[in-house]
C-alpha positions in Angstrom: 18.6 -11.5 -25.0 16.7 -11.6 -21.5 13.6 -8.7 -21.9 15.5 -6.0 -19.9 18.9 -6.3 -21.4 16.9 -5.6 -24.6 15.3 -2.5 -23.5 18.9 -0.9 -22.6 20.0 -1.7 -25.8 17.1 -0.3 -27.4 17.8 3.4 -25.6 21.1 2.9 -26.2 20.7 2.7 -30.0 17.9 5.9 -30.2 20.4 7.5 -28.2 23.0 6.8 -30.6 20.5 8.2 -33.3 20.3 11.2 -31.8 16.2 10.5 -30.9 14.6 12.5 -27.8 15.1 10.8 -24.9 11.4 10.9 -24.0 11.4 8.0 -27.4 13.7 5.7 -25.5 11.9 6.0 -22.2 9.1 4.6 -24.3 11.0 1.1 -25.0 9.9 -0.5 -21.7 11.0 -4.1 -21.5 8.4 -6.7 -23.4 7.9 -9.4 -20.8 6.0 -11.5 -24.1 2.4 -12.4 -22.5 4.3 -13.7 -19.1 1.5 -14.1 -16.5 2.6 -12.5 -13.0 1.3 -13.9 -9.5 0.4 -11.1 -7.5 -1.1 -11.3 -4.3 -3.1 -8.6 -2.0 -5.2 -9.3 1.5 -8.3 -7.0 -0.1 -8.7 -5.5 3.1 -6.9 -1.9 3.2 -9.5 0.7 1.6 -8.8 2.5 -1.3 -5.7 0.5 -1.8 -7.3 -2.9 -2.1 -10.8 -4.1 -1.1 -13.8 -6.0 -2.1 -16.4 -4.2 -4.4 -19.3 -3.8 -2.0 -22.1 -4.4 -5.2 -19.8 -7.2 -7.4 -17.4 -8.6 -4.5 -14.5 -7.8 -7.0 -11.0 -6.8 -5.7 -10.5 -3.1 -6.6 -8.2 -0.4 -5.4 -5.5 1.9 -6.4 -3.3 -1.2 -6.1 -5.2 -3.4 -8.6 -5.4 -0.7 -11.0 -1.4 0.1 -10.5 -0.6 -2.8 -10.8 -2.7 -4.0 -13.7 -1.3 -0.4 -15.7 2.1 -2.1 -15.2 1.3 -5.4 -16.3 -0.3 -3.8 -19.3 2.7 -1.8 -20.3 5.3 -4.6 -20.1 3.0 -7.2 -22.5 2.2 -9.2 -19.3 -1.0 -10.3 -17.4 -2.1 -10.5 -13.6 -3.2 -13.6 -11.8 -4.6 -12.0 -8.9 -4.4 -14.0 -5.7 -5.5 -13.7 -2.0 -3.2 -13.8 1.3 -3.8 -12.7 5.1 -1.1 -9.7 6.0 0.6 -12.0 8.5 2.0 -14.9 5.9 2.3 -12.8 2.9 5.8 -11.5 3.0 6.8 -14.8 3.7 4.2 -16.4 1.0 6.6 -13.9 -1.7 9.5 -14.6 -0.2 9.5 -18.1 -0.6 7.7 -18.0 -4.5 4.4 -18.9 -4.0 3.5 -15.4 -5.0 5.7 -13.1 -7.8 4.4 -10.5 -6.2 2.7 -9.0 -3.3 0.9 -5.6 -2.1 -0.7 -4.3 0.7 0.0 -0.8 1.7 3.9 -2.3 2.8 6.3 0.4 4.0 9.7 -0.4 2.6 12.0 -0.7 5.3 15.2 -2.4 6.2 14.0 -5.4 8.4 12.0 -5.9 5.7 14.6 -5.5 2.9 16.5 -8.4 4.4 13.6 -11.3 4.0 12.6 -9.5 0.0 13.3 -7.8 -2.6 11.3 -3.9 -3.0 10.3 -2.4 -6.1 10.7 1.8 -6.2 8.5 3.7 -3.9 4.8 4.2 -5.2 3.2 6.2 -2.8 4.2 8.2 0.5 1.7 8.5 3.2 2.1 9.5 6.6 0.4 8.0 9.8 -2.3 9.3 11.6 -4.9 9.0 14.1 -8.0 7.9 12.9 -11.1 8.4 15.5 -15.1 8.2 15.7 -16.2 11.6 14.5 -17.9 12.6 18.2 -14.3 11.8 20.0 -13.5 14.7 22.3 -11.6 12.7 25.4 -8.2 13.2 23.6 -7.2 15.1 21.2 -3.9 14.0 20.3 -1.5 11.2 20.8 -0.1 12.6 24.0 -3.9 13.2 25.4 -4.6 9.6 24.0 -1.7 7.9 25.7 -2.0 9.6 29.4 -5.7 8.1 29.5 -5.3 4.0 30.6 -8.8 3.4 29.4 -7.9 4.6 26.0 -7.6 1.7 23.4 -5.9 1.1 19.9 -6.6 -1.4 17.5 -4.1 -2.8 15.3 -2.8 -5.7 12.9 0.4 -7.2 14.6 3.6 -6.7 12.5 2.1 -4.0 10.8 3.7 0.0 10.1 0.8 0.4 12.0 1.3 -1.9 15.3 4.9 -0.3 15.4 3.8 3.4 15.6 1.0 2.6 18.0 3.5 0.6 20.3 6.5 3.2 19.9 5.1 6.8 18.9 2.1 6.5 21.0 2.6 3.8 24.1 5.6 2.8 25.9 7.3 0.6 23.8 5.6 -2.8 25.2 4.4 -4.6 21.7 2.7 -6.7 24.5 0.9 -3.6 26.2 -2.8 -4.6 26.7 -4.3 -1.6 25.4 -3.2 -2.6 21.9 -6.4 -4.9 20.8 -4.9 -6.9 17.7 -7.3 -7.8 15.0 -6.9 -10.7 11.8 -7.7 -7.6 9.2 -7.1 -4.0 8.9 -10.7 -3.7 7.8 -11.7 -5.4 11.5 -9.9 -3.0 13.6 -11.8 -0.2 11.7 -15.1 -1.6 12.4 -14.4 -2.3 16.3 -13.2 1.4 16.0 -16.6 2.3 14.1 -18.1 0.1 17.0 -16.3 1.6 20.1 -14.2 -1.3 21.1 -11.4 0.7 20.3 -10.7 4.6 20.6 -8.2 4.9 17.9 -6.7 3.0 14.7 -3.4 4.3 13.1 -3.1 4.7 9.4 -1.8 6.1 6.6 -3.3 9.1 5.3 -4.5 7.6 1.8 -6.1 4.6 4.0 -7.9 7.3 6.0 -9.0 8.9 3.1 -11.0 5.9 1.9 -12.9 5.3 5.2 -13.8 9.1 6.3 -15.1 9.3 2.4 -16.8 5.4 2.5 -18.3 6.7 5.7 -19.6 10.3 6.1 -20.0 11.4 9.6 -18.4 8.5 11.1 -14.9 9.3 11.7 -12.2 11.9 11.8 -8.3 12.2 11.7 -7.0 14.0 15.0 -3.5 15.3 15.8 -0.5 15.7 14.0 1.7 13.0 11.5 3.3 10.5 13.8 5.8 9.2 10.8 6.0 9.4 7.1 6.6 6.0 5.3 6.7 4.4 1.8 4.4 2.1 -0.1 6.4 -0.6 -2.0 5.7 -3.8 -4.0 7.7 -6.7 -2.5 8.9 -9.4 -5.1 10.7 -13.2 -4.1 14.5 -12.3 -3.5 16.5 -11.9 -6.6 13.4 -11.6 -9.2 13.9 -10.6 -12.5 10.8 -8.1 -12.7 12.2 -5.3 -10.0 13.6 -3.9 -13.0 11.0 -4.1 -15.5 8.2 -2.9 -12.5 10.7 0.2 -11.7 10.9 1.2 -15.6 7.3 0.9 -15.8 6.7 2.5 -12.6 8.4 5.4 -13.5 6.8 6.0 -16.8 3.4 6.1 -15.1 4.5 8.7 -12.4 6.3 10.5 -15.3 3.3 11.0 -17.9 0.6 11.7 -15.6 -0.9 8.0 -15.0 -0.6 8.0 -11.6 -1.9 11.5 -10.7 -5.0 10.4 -12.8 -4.6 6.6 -10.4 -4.9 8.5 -7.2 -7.8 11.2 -8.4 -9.8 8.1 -9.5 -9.6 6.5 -5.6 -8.8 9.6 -3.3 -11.3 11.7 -4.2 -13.8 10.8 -7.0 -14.6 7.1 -5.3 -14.8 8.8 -2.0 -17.2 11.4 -3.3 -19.2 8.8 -5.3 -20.1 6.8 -1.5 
């Protein structure tokens, strides 16, 4: 019987036994050595990014993700993508599965197919550390000369253009850039006043770079993190049960620690 099937009817029989539920949780589905394509940009710090000494992809996303191939009896072919094709890269199979910081949202629930929610961050505005023309995104907004810099189609882009702008995705003070990592370093720069992130994201640069930036204001939007699959794939189910066994026993706090705080400390 297919993997998943097989783990119901595994909790179904220890429940029938009478065995704690916590042994049934255990039985996560055995995907039998399946290699999984799964895709990333390496570009959004700590999520995914390139080892500065080895050049190796690292992140909370690689190590996720690799915890959840590990549990399931499965291994990860890790590939590379640019943000703008990727959804549509999964979507049409070329990749099992893809990650890069992606909100789950509705537009994009109708191209793909979402795993469960594994992290919730909020947007905010990063800025150089010696910024003190605005202070918010209200000040930001009412100066003309003030720039953002964004990737275009991003959670970001959106907030920029509709929590902070007027609601013209073409507005000129929106400079777009091929790579999160870019628009950071034209921030860092002063090409650009402001980039919008999440608040894990701006974690990972004020710690990667002491003195260089801060966040200003207040949350412009709380959004969550999902892994996007090709329509109709048969691992959403075994990535939710695995998913929800590392949030339940503590993996995932220990996930976070590792690349919120102890590799931003260790810069």
């Amino acid at each position: 019987m297919p993997s998943f099937t097989k783990f119901l009817a595994v909790a179904t029989a220890l429940a029938a036994l009478g065995l704690p539920a916590a042994q049934a949780q255990d039985a996560l589905p055995d995907l039998g050595g399946r290699t999984i394509i799964a895709v990333t940009e390496n570009a959004y710090v700590p999520l995914n990014f390139a080892d500065p000494a080895t050049g190796e992809g690292i992140g909370l996303e690689y190590d996720l993700f690799n915890e959840i191939a590990k549990r399931l009896n499965a291994k990860v072919d890790w590939q590379l993508s640019s943000w703008d094709v990727m959804i549509q890269a999964v979507r049409d199979g070329q990749f099992e599965v893809g990650m890069d910081g992606i909100t789950i949202n509705d537009e994009r629930k109708s191209q793909i197919d979402f795993s469960d929610s594994y992290l919730t961050s909020q947007q905010l505005m990063l800025v150089r550390a010696d910024e003190t023309r605005f202070t918010d995104a209200a000040t930001f907004a009412a100066d003309p000369a003030n720039l953002v810099g964004a990737q275009a189609g991003t959670t970001n882009f959106y907030v920029a253009v509709y929590n902070v702008l007027d609601g013209d995705e073409a507005n000129p003070r929106i400079k777009l850039f091929d790579t999160f990592g870019t628009s950071v370093a034209a921030l860092q720069a002063g090409d650009v006043d402001t980039v919008l992130m999440d608040q894990t994201s701006a974690n990972g640069y004020i710690g990667a770079n002491p003195g260089a930036f801060k966040i200003i204001g207040e949350p412009l939007g709380t959004e969550d993190f999902g892994f996007i699959l090709t329509p109709g794939s048969d691992l959403v189910a075994p990535i939710n049960a695995a998913l929800a066994q590392i949030k339940a026993d503590g993996t995932m706090d220990t996930i976070q620690q590792k690349w919120f705080y102890e590799y931003n400390s260790a810069q």
